[in-house]
C-alpha positions in Angstrom: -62.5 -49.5 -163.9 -65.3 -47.2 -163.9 -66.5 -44.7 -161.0 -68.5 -47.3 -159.4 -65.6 -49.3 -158.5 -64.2 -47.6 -155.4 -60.8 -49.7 -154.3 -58.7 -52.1 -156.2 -58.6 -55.8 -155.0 -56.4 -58.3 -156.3 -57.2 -61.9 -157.3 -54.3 -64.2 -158.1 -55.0 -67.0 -161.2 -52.2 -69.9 -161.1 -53.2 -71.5 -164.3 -50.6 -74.9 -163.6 -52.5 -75.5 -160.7 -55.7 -74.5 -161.6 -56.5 -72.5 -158.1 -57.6 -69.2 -157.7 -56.3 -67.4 -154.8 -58.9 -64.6 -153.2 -57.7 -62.6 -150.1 -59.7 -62.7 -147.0 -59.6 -58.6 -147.3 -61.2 -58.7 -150.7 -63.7 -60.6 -149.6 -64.3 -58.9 -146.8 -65.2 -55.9 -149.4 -68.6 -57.5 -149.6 -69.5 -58.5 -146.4 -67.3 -61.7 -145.6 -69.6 -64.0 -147.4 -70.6 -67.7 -145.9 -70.2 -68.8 -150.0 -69.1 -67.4 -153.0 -70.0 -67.4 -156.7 -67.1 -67.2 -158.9 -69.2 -65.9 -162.6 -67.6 -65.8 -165.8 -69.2 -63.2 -168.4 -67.3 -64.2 -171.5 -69.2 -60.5 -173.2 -67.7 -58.2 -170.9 -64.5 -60.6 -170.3 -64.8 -60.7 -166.6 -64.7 -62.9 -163.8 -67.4 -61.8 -160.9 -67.4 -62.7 -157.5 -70.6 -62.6 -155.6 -72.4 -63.6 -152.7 -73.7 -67.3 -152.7 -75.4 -69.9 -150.7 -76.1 -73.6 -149.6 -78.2 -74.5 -151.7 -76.9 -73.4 -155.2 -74.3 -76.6 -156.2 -71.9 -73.7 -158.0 -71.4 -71.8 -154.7 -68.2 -72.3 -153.0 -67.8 -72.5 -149.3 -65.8 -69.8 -147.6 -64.2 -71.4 -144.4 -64.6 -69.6 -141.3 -61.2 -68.2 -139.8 -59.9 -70.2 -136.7 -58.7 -68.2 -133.6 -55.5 -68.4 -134.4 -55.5 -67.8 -137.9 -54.5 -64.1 -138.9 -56.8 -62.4 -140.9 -54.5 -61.7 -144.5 -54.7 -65.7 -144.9 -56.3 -65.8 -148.2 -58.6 -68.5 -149.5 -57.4 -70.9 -152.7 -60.4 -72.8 -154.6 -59.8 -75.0 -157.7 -61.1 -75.5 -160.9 -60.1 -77.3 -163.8 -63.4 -76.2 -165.4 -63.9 -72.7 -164.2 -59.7 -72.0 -165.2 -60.7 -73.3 -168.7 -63.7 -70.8 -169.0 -61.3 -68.0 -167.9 -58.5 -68.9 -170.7 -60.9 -69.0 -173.0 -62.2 -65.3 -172.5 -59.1 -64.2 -172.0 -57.0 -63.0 -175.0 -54.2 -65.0 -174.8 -53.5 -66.5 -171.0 -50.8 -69.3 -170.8 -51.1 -72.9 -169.2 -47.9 -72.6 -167.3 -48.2 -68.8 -165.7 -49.3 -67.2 -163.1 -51.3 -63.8 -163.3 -52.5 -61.3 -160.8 -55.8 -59.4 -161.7 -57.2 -55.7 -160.5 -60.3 -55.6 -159.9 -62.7 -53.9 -157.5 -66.5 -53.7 -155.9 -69.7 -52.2 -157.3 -71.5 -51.1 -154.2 -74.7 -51.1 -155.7 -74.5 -54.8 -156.7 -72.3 -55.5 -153.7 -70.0 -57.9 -156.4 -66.2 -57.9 -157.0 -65.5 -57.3 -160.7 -62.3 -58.6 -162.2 -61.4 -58.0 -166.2 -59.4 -61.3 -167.3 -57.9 -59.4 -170.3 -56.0 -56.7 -168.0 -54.3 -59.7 -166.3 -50.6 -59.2 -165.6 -48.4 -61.9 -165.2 -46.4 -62.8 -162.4 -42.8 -63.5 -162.7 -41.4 -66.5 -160.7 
């Protein structure tokens, strides 16, 4: 990370089940966003997070926390498609693992930032 990118979040990538699971604290890094973009930048081998909206058809709705939900209930979105563009920038991911990425915020950009090729797999 560089010295833009203040504090580490984690994403978790569960490549059998194709579903990406996002904290509600790292979201919350960027202002608890209404929908999400989830951008892959096969250059910098990255997956980016970003603020989104209605009316873009790759945005992904973020539902809103019920009363009695507690707030470290993550979010879990899947994607057959967006897992396959992942692998494919990633250097050497397998099907049937699991993997935790670092990554962290740019405040300037107000994105989370997560390099695919530092992703660490999770034993079971």
């Amino acid at each position: 990370m560089d010295a833009d990118t203040a504090r580490q979040q984690t994403i978790l990538l569960d490549l059998k089940k194709n579903r990406i699971s996002i904290t509600r604290k790292t979201l919350h890094e960027i202002g608890n966003p209404v929908y999400i973009l989830l951008l892959v930048k096969p250059e910098e081998r990255t997956l980016v997070i970003s603020h989104g909206d209605s009316a873009d058809r790759r945005a992904h709705r973020i539902p809103p926390l019920k009363p009695d939900e507690k707030r470290k209930r993550g979010i879990e979105l899947y994607s057959k498609s967006l897992m396959a563009s992942i692998v494919s920038i990633s250097g050497g991911l397998w099907d049937n693992l699991s993997y935790r990425i670092q990554g962290g915020i740019i405040p300037y950009e107000n994105i989370l930032r997560f390099y695919v090729d530092k992703a660490e797999p999770i034993s079971k």
